[in-house]
C-alpha positions as CSV (number, residue, x, y, z in Angstrom):
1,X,-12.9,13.6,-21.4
2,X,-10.3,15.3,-19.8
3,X,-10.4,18.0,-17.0
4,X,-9.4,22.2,-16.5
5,X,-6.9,22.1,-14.2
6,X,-7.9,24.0,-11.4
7,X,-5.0,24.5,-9.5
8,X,-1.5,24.9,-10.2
9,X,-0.3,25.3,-6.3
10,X,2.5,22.8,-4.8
11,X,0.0,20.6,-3.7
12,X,-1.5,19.7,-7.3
13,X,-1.8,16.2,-8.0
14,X,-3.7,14.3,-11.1
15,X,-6.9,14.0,-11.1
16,X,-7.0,10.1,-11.3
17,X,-4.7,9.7,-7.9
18,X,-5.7,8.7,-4.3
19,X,-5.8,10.8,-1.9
20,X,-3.8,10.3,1.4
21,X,-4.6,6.8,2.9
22,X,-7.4,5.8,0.9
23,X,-5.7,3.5,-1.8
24,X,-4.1,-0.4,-1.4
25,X,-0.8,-0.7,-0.5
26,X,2.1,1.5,0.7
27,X,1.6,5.1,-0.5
28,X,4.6,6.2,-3.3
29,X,6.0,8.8,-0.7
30,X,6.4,6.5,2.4
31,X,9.8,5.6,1.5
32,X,13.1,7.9,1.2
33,X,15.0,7.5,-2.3
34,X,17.3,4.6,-2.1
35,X,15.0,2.6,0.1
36,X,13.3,-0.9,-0.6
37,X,10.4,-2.4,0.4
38,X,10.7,-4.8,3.6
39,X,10.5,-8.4,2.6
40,X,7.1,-9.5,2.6
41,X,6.6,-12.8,5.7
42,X,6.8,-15.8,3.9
43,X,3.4,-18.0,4.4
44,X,4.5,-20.2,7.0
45,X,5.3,-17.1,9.2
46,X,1.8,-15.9,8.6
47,X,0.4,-19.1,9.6
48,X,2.2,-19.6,12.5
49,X,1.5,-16.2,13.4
50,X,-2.3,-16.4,12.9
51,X,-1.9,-19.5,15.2
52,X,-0.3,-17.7,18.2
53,X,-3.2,-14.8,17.9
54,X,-6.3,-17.1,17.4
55,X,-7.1,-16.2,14.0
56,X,-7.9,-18.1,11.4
57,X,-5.1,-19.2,9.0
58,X,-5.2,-17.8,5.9
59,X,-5.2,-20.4,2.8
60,X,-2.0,-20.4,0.6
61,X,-1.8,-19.0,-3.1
62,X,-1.5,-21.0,-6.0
Protein backbone atom coordinates (compact mmCIF):
# COMPACT_ATOMS: atom_id res chain seq x y z
CA UNK A 1 0.00 0.00 0.00
CA UNK A 2 1.69 2.96 -0.78
CA UNK A 3 0.65 6.73 -0.04
CA UNK A 4 -0.52 10.24 -2.33
CA UNK A 5 2.13 12.43 -1.63
CA UNK A 6 0.77 15.24 -0.14
CA UNK A 7 3.26 17.72 -0.20
CA UNK A 8 5.98 18.56 -2.44
CA UNK A 9 7.37 21.70 -0.34
CA UNK A 10 11.22 21.70 0.88
CA UNK A 11 10.36 20.16 3.99
CA UNK A 12 8.94 16.72 2.39
CA UNK A 13 10.34 13.81 3.75
CA UNK A 14 9.16 9.88 3.33
CA UNK A 15 6.59 8.72 4.87
CA UNK A 16 8.38 5.90 6.74
CA UNK A 17 11.09 8.44 8.44
CA UNK A 18 11.27 9.84 12.05
CA UNK A 19 10.53 12.82 12.80
CA UNK A 20 13.03 15.23 14.65
CA UNK A 21 14.27 13.57 17.92
CA UNK A 22 12.09 10.73 18.09
CA UNK A 23 14.25 7.84 16.60
CA UNK A 24 17.61 5.76 18.23
CA UNK A 25 20.72 7.10 17.62
CA UNK A 26 22.28 10.28 16.15
CA UNK A 27 19.88 11.89 13.55
CA UNK A 28 21.44 11.68 9.64
CA UNK A 29 21.82 15.64 9.62
CA UNK A 30 23.72 16.10 12.96
CA UNK A 31 26.95 15.88 11.29
CA UNK A 32 28.60 18.15 8.44
CA UNK A 33 29.89 16.18 5.22
CA UNK A 34 33.37 14.94 5.88
CA UNK A 35 32.68 14.35 9.53
CA UNK A 36 32.83 10.99 11.53
CA UNK A 37 31.26 9.74 14.27
CA UNK A 38 33.18 10.20 17.82
CA UNK A 39 34.68 6.94 18.97
CA UNK A 40 32.31 5.23 21.04
CA UNK A 41 33.94 4.81 25.20
CA UNK A 42 35.37 1.57 25.38
CA UNK A 43 33.62 -0.62 28.35
CA UNK A 44 36.09 -0.12 30.94
CA UNK A 45 35.59 3.73 30.59
CA UNK A 46 31.84 3.16 31.08
CA UNK A 47 32.36 1.15 34.05
CA UNK A 48 34.65 3.20 35.66
CA UNK A 49 32.53 6.04 34.85
CA UNK A 50 29.28 4.50 36.25
CA UNK A 51 31.53 3.91 39.40
CA UNK A 52 32.39 7.58 39.95
CA UNK A 53 28.55 8.56 39.51
CA UNK A 54 26.95 5.79 41.70
CA UNK A 55 25.23 3.92 39.05
CA UNK A 56 25.13 0.67 38.43
CA UNK A 57 27.68 -0.88 36.05
CA UNK A 58 26.39 -1.91 33.09
CA UNK A 59 27.20 -5.81 32.15
CA UNK A 60 29.60 -6.34 29.10
CA UNK A 61 28.47 -7.70 25.58
CA UNK A 62 29.34 -10.87 24.32
Amino acid sequence: MTREKITDGANERAVDENIAGTAAGIPDDALLPGQDLPEQPSDEEVARTAKKLDAPVPEAEG
